[in-house]
Each structure stands twice: as C-alpha cells, then as structure tokens.
N, C-alpha and C positions, 0 to 999 in steps of 0.2 A: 585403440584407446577407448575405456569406457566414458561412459559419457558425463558423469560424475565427475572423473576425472578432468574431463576436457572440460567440464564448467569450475569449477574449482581452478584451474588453471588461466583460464581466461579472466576471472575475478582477481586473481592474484596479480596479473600483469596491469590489469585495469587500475585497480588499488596500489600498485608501484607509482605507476604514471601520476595519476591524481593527487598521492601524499609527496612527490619530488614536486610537482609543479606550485602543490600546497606551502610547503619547506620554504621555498624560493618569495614567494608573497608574501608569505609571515613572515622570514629573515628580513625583504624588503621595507613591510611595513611597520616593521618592529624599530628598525634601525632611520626610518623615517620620523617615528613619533618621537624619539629619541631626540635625536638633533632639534625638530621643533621646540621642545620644549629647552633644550640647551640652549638653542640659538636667542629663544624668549628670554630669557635670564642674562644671558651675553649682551645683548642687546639693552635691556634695562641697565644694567651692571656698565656699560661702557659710555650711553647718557649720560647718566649720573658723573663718570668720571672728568669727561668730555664740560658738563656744565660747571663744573666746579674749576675744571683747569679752565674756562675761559672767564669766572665770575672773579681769578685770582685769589680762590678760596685754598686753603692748603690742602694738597691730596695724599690720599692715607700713604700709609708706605707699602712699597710693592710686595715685602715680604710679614702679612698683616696678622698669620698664626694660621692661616688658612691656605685650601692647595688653589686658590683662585691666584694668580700671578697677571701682572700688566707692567705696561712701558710704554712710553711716550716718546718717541725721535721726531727732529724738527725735520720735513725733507723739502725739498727743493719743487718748485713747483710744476716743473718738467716731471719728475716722479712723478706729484699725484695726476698732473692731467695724463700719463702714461697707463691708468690700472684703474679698475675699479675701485668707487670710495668706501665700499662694503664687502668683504671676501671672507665666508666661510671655508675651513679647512680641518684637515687633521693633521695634527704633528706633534713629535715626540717632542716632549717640553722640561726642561730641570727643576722639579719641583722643592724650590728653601727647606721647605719644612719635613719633607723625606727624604731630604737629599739624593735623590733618586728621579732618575728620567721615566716620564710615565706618557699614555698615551692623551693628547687631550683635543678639547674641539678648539680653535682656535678664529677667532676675530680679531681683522684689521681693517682700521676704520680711515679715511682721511678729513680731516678737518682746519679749519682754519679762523685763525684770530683775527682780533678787530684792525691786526696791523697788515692784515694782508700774508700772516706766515703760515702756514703750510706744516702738519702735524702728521704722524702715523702713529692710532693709538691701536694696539695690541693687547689683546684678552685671551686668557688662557684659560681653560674651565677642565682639570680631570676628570676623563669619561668611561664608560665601561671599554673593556676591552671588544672589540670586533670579534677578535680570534676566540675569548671563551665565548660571546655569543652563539657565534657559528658553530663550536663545539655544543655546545647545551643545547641550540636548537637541532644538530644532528644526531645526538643521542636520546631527545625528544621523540623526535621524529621517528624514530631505530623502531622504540619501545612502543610508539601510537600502534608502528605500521605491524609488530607482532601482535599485539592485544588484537586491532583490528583483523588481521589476518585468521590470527586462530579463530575470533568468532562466526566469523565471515565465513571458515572452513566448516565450521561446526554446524551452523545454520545451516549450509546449503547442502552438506552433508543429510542433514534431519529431513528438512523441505524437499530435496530432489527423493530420498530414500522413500520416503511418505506417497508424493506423488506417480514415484515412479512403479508402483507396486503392480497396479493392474499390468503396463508394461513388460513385467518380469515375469508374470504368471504365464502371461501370452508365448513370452518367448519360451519358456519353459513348455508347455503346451507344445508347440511344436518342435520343439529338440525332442521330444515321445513321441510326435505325430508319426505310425506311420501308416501306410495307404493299406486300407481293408482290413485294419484292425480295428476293435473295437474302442474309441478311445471317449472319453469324461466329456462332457461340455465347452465351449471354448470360454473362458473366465470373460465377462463381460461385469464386472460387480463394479462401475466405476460411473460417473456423470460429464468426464471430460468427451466434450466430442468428439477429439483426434483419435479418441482409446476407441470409444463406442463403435468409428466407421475403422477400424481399425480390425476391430473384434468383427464385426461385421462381413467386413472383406476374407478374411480368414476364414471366416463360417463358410462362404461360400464358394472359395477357393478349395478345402478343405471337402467339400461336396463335390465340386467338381472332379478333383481326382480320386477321390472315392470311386466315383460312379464310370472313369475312365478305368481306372484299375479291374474295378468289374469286371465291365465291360473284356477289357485284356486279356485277362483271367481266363474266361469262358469262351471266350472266341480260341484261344492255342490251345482248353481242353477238347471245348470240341470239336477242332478241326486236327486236332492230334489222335482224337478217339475215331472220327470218322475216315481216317487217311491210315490206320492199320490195317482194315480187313485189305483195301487196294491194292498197297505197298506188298503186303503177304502175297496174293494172286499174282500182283505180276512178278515176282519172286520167282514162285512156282512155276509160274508159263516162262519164264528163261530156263528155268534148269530143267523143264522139260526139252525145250529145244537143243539145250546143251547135250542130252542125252542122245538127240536124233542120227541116225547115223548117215544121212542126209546133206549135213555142213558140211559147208568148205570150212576151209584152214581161217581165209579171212571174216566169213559169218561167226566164227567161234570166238576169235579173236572180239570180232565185235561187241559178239553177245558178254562176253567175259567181260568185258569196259561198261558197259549200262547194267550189268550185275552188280559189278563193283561200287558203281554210285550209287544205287536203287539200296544196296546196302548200307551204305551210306545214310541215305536219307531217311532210312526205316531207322537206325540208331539216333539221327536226328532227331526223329517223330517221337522215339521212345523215350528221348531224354526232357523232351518238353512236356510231353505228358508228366513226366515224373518232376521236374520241377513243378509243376502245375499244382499236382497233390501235396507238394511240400507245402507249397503256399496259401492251398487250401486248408491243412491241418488233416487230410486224411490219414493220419501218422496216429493214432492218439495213442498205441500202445508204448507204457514207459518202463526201462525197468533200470538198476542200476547200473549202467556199461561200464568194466575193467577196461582201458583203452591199450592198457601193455599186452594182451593176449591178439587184440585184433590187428598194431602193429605188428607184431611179430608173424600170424597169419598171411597177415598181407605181405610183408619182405620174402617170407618163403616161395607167396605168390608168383610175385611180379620176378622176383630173382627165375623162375620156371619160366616164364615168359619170355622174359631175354635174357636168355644164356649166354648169347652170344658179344652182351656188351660187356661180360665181365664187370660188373657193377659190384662194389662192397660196398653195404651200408653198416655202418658205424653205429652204433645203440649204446645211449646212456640213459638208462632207465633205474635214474636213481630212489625215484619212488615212484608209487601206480595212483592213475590220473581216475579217477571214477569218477560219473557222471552223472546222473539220472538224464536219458533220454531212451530214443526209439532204437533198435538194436542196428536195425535196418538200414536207418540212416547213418548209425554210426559210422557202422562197412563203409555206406558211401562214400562220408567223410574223409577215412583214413587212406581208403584206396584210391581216391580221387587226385586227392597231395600226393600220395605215393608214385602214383600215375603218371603224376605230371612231370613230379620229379626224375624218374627214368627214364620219360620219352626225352626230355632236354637235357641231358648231362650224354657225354662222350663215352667211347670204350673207356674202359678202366678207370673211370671216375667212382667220386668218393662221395654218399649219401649219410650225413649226419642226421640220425633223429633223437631226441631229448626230451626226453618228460620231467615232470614235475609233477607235486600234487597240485597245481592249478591249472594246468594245461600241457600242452604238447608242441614244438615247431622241428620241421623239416626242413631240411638246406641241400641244396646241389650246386653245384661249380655253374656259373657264370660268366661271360665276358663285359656286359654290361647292364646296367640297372634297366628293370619294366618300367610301366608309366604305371605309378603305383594308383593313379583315378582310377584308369581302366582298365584294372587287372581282372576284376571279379565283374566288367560287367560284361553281361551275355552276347554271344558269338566275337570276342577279342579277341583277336589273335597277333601275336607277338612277328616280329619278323624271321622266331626262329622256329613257329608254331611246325608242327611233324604235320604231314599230305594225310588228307581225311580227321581233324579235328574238325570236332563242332562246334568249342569256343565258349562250353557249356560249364565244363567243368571246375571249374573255379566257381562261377558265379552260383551252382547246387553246392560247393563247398560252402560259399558267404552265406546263403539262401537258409542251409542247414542252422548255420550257427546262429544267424537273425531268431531263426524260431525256437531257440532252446536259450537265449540267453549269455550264447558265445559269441566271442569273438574274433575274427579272421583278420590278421593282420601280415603285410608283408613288407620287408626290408632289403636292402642288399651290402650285407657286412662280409669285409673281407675276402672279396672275389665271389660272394655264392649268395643264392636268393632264397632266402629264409623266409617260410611262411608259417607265421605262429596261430596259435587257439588258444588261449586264456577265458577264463573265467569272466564277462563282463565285472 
C-alpha cells in the first residue's frame, strides 16, 4: 500500500469516528436546548394557570385557537403523594385545532387548594418532531462528512505529494542504482532531516557496494586470468601421462577422472572470465543482430550435438527480432537458452521458440516450476541440473541482457519453462 494511501485512509477513519461521536453531541445538545426552552414556557404557561385556578379567576378554555392544550383533574391524595409533583414527558397528544395527533412535550403538575384538594394540571406544548430531527441532523452530517472528506483528501493529497518529492527521487534513484555503473548524484535537494540522513545513508551505502563490486570484479578477473596458464599445463601433463605406455588400467582410469574435472574447471575459469568482460564492458563492438539467422544456426547446432535425444524444435518466426548489440554476445545469448533448454528436456521432447519484433522466448517440457529468484543467479543449480554444469549460464544470459538494455525473464505455462527477452 502507498503511503498516500495509507494516510489518506487513516484520516478517513479518523474523520468517521470524530463526525459520529460529533452527530451524537449535537443531536444531544440540540434536543437538550430544545426542551429547556419548552420546559421554560411550560412552566411559565402552567403558573399562570395553576394561579388563576386557585385565585377562582376564570381559566381560558382549553381549546383557545392555539395548539397549546391543558386540563385540570381533581385526584386523590394517595395519587399525588405517589409520583412526582413536576414530570416532563413526551406524548402524542390530540390537537382541537388540527384535529390531528401530534407529537408534544408534555407537563404534569400536582397542586393543591386552600381546601386541602388535590389537582393534576397538564400542559401540552406541540414540539418538533425527534424523528425529522435525527433525519436532518444525519443528512447534515452525510454532506459535512463528504465536503470534509474531499478536502481533507485533496489537501493531503497536495501536502504529502509536495513533501514527499525528495523521497520519490531517492527511491527512483535506486530502482536505476546499479553497482559499477556510472550513476547521477544521489537527489539530496531537500531541508527535511529524515530525507537529508536518508540521502546520506544511501550515499554511503551506495559507495560501499560500489567499491565491493570492484573489488569482486577484479579479484575473479584476475584470478581467472592467472589460473589459465595452470589449468592448461596440468592439462597437458595428464594427457601426457595418458599417452605413456607405462599405465596400469587403473592409473588411466584415474588419470581419465582428474582430466575430466580439471576440464571442468578450466570451462569454469573460462566462463567467469567471460562474465567478467561482460561486466566490464569489454564488448564495445555493436552492430545490428538479425536474431532469426543465429536461432536457427544454433538449433542446427545443438540438434548435431544431440542426435541422439531426438529433439524437435518448433519455430515461429513470425517476424525478425533485430537488435543493436555485440554479435558475440548475441551467440551467447541464443546458444546458452538453447543449451539449456536440450540439456533439460527428455528424448523426443518438443522445443518451442518464438519471435517477435520485440524479442524472442524459448520453452521446453518440464515437470515442475524453478525458483524463479534464483534462476539467473550464479552457480544455481536446479535439482534437475545435467553432471558438469557450472551454474553459469543463465546468469551470462541475465548478465548479457542487463548490459544491452534487455530483459530476461522466466515463467512456467502449461507444463514448460519459458524463458523470454523483450525489449526493456
């Protein structure tokens, strides 16, 4: 989740909370002022009545033109000492004059004459409805909480967008970082301190694996440059010995097994070296690679190579993928997928290759999917890897495509693991 997002969201929930618990107060204190002031009136309104029924003054009539209604009942004195002599209430009441029951606040009062009897006077006062209240105040509230909402989004939207700028350059910045290239400055153009040691930290971070990478670099060229002339001699001094007429059966035998790996290890040597130069850029010549000529080179290839797994490869070369790169690398490229793809497929399996003018992917029969993290990276080897891989070949496949602006990707659709090159 971006982080925009997630503040924007968090503000939202916040501003939920705050405008309900808001709704609820205002409803409250709304419907509280209300009554006060009714009850204030009620109360004046019922004195008055109260003093005139006891001065023996004539009291108006209960149906006076107005929606105020009252009534007077004598009760027994058990009643009133039973109940409070004052009791606010709400009750639907039959209003004379609109002939209609409405909702109203209602007061009852107990009082008593100079004889000792015992009165209940009742006041009635037509009041706002509760229910359109709560209505208007939640359609109030609906419309606060979208006004506020969009602003609230918009603002924080502008303010995080603003602030966040250095942030995004940084991160930007190193989604290109990559080690022992040459890359821009790291964007420090900001006054916030969290950015400042931020930018800081990266600077230095960004040096240090620079200067590992180097380091790496030069250490497997030069110990791949100084470990050929070796690997050649003692080469040489076994297949001399192999020559000698001298051997037992089981000396030759021997020799034959530390030939075999010493081979080995010199195609080891050779390929590190040559990812080496890749990574160095000793490549610079470019020209523009047809890629359907060097497929098809190579399937004639590798098809002479193993004859014997009866392999057909499948070709849809609907259109030709052309390049600009190194011609050299290209071979690599092609032959390396190609490679991979025959040593891992069974007799009389089925090699699909398909171009495009954006790129090219290879597919061969599989049983189950790679770990697609660590397919291309160096010395990996699969559980189904063939005896004497070096584990290399994918990752001068990625290696290639990093330096020219391709990209290597891998999948596994439909039984078979497809490994594509497009265009970044």
């Amino acid at each position: 989740m971006k982080l925009l997002i997630k503040i924007t969201a968090s503000l939202a929930a916040a501003f939920t909370v705050l405008l309900a618990l808001w709704a609820v107060f205002f409803y409250f204190a709304t419907m509280d002022e209300i009554n006060d002031e009714t009850d204030d009136s009620l109360i004046d309104y019922s004195d008055g009545l109260i003093i005139r029924k006891l001065a023996g003054v004539e009291l108006p009539s209960e149906d006076n033109g107005t929606n105020n209604t009252y009534y007077i009942n004598e009760v027994s004195e058990e009643f009133a000492s039973s109940r409070p002599w004052i009791i606010f209430e709400y009750r639907e009441v039959f209003i004379s004059a609109k002939a209609e029951f409405e909702s109203a606040r209602v007061l009852s009062r107990i009082f008593k004459d100079s004889e000792d009897r015992y009165f209940e006077l009742t006041v009635a006062v037509p009041t706002v409805e509760r229910e359109d209240i709560q209505r208007s105040i939640l359609w109030w509230i609906v419309a606060l909480y979208v006004v506020l909402l969009f602003s609230v989004l918009c603002i924080s939207v502008w303010v995080v967008s603003i602030n966040m700028r250095p942030l995004k350059a940084m991160l930007k910045w190193l989604d290109d970082y990559n080690p022992g290239k040459s890359m821009p400055p790291v964007p420090s153009d900001t006054n916030v301190t969290e950015f400042v040691r931020l930018s800081d930290t990266i600077k230095n971070a960004a040096a240090r694996f620079d200067e590992q990478y180097r380091e790496q670099k030069h250490f497997i060229g030069n110990a791949s440059h100084e470990l050929q002339t070796p690997l050649a001699a003692c080469s040489n001094r076994i297949e001399i010995l192999l020559d000698s007429p001298e051997l037992t059966e089981n000396q030759a035998n021997e020799l034959v097994k530390v030939h075999r790996e010493l081979q080995n290890l010199i195609r080891l040597n050779r390929t590190l070296l040559l990812l080496t130069k890749i990574e160095n850029g000793q490549f610079p010549e470019t020209s523009r690679i047809d890629f359907s000529s060097i497929v098809a080179d190579s399937v004639e290839m590798f098809g002479e190579i193993y004859p014997s797994k009866g392999i057909f490869v499948r070709k849809d070369i609907s259109s030709r993928f052309i390049y600009a790169m190194n011609s050299q690398l290209a071979s690599i490229l092609v032959r390396n997928l190609l490679k991979n793809a025959f040593i891992h497929s069974g007799e009389k399996a089925e090699i699909d290759v398909s171009m495009s003018s954006d790129g090219f992917s290879i597919a061969n029969p599989g049983q189950v999917p790679l770990d697609g993290e660590k397919i291309f990276s160096r010395f990996y080897h699969s559980n189904s890897s063939s005896e004497g891989s070096t584990g290399l070949g994918l990752a001068i496949a990625d290696s290639i495509c990093r330096s020219y602006g391709l990209a290597l990707s891998y999948s596994f659709n439909d039984g078979k693991h497809v490994f594509s090159v497009k265009i970044r």
